[in-house]
Legacy VTK file of the C-alpha trace (Angstrom):
# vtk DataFile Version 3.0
C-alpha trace
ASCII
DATASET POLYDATA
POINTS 199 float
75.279 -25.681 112.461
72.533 -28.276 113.356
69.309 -26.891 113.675
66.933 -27.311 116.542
64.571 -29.368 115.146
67.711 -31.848 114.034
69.280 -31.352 117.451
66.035 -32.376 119.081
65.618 -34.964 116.682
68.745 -36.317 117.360
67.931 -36.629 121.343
64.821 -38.401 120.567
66.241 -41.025 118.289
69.204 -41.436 121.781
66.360 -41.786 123.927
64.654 -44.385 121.888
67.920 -46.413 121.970
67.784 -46.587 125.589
64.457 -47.793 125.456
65.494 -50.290 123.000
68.636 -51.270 124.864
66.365 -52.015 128.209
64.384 -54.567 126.456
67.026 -56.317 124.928
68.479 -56.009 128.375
65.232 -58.042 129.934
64.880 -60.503 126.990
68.414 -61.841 127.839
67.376 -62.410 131.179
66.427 -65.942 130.424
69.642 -67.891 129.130
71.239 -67.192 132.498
68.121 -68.396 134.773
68.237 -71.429 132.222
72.091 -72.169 132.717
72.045 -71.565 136.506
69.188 -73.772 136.974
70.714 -76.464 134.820
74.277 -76.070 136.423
72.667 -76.294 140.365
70.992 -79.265 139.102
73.886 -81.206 137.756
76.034 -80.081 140.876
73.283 -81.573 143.337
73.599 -84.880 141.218
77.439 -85.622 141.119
77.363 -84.300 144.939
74.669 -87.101 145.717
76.102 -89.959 143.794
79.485 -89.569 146.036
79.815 -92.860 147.883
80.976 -92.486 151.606
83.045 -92.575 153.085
84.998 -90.436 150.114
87.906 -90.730 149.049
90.457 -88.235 147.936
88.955 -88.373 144.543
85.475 -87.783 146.005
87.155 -85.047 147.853
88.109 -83.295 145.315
85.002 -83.867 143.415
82.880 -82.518 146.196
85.317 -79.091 146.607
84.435 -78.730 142.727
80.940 -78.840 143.084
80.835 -76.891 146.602
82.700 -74.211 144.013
80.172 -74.308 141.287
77.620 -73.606 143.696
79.594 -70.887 145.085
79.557 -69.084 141.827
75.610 -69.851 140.706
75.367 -67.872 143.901
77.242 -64.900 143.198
75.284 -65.132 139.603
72.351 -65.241 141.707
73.045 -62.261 143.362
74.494 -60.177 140.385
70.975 -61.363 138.478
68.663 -60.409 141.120
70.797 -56.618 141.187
70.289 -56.583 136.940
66.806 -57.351 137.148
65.682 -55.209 140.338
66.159 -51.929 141.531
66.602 -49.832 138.262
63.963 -46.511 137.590
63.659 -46.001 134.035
61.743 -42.972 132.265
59.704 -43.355 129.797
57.721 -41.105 127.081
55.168 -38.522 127.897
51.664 -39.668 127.345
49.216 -37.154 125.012
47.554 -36.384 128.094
50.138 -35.299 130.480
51.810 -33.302 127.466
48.103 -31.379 127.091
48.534 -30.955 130.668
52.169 -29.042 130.952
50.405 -26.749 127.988
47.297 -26.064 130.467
50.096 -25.436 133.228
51.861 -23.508 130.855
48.753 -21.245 130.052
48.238 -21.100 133.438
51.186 -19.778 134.617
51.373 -17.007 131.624
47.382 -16.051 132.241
48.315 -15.309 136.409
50.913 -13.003 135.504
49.285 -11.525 133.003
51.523 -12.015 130.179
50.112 -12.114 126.998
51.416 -15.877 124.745
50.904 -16.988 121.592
49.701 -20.203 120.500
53.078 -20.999 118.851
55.116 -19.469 121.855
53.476 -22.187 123.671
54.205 -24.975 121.104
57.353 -23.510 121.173
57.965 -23.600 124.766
56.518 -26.999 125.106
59.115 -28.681 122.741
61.939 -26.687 124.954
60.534 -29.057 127.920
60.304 -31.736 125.762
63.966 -31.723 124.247
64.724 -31.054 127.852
62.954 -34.489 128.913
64.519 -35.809 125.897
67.857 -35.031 127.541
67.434 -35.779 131.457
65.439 -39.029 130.270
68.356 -40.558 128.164
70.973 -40.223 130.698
68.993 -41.488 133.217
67.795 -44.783 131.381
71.403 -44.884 129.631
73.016 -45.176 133.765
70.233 -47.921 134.625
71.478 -49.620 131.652
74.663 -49.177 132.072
74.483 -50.481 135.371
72.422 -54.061 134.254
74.795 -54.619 131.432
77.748 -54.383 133.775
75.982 -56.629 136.015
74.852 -59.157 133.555
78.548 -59.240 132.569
79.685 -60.586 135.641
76.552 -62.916 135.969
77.822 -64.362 132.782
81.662 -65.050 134.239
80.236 -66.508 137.275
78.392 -68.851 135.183
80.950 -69.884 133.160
83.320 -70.561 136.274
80.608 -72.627 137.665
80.352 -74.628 134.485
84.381 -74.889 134.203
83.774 -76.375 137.952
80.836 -78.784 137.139
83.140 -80.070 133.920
86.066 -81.009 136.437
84.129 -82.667 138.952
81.971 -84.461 136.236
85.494 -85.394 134.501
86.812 -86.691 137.667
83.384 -88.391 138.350
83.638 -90.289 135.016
87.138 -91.130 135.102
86.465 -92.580 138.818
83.415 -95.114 137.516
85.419 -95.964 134.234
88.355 -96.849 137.000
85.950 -98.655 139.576
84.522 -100.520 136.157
88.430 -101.919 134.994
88.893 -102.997 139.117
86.216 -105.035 138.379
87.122 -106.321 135.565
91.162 -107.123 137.056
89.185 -108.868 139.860
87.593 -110.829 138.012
90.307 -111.563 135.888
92.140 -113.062 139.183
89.016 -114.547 140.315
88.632 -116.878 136.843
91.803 -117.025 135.384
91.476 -119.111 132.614
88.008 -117.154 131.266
86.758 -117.926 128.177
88.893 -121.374 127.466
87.285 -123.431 130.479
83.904 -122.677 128.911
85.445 -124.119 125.726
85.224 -120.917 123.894
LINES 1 200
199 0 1 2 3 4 5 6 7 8 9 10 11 12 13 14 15 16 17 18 19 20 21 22 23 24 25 26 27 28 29 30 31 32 33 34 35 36 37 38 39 40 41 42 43 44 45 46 47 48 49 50 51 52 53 54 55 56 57 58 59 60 61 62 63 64 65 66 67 68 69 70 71 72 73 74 75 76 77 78 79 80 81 82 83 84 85 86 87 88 89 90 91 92 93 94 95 96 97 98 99 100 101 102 103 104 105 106 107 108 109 110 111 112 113 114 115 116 117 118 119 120 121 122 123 124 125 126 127 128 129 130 131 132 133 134 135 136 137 138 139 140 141 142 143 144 145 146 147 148 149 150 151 152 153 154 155 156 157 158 159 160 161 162 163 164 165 166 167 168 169 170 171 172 173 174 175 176 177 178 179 180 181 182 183 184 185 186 187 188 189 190 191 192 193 194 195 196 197 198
């Protein structure tokens, strides 16, 4: 069987993982501001280059973008709920540990109940697994929560940037069409080109 020393062990080195987990939680908070940013960005451009009044192309190029914007805000939303609105717990300081053994003394010395210097230690790490315990499922739920959160900040993102590919596709495709026009008119305009310059 484990001992209680292992067992408490064992909850501290949980705990510590939580605490580990939030901050790699909060460093990967910045790829997504990045990405949204970047994706409104390009949206607002191919939006404002549409000439008017728009055609069916432009039509559809606008819905693609009005989508894209759709989802940065849902990613919006989803990021501001991962990075707000989460209590975590975190370790005892030295000082408020001295403190629960002065309560603890306290308490013992008022009913006049005679304890030992190690049944205090003793009792004291019994709090402290306890914290150990209450602390770790409460941070684990928080994080829990974020990562499920981020998750679905992350989808949105990547819908918006399926959205901004299509309308930038169809936006490219449109100018590359608009250029040969040109060209065909051109072509009608001057027929014989190159050969009545001599060339």
């Amino acid at each position: 069987p484990m001992s209680r020393e292992k067992l408490r062990q064992e909850y501290k080195a949980h705990w510590e993982a939580e605490l580990k987990r939030r901050e790699q939680l909060n460093q990967a908070i910045g790829l997504p501001i990045t990405l949204i940013s970047g994706l409104g960005g390009a949206g607002y451009i191919l939006g404002h280059e549409l000439q008017h009044p728009l055609s069916s192309r432009g039509i559809a190029i606008l819905l693609f973008v009005a989508l894209s914007w759709l989802c940065l805000s849902g990613a919006v939303a989803k990021l501001m709920k991962m990075i707000f609105g989460h209590v975590y717990a975190f370790p005892p300081t030295p000082k408020s540990l001295e403190e629960n053994r002065t309560e603890l003394e306290d308490y013992y010395r008022a009913r006049n109940e005679v304890r030992t210097a190690e049944d205090l230690d003793a009792e004291l790490l019994e709090r402290l697994q306890q914290k150990y315990i209450d602390d770790t499922h409460q941070n684990a739920s928080c994080n829990d929560l974020r990562s499920a959160n981020l998750y679905d900040c992350k989808k949105l993102i990547v819908l918006a940037l399926a959205s901004i590919a299509v309308a930038g596709a169809a936006k490219a495709t449109d100018h590359l069409s608009l250029i040969n026009l040109r060209a065909d008119f051109s072509a009608i305009l001057n027929p014989t080109g190159d050969k009545a310059n001599g060339r």
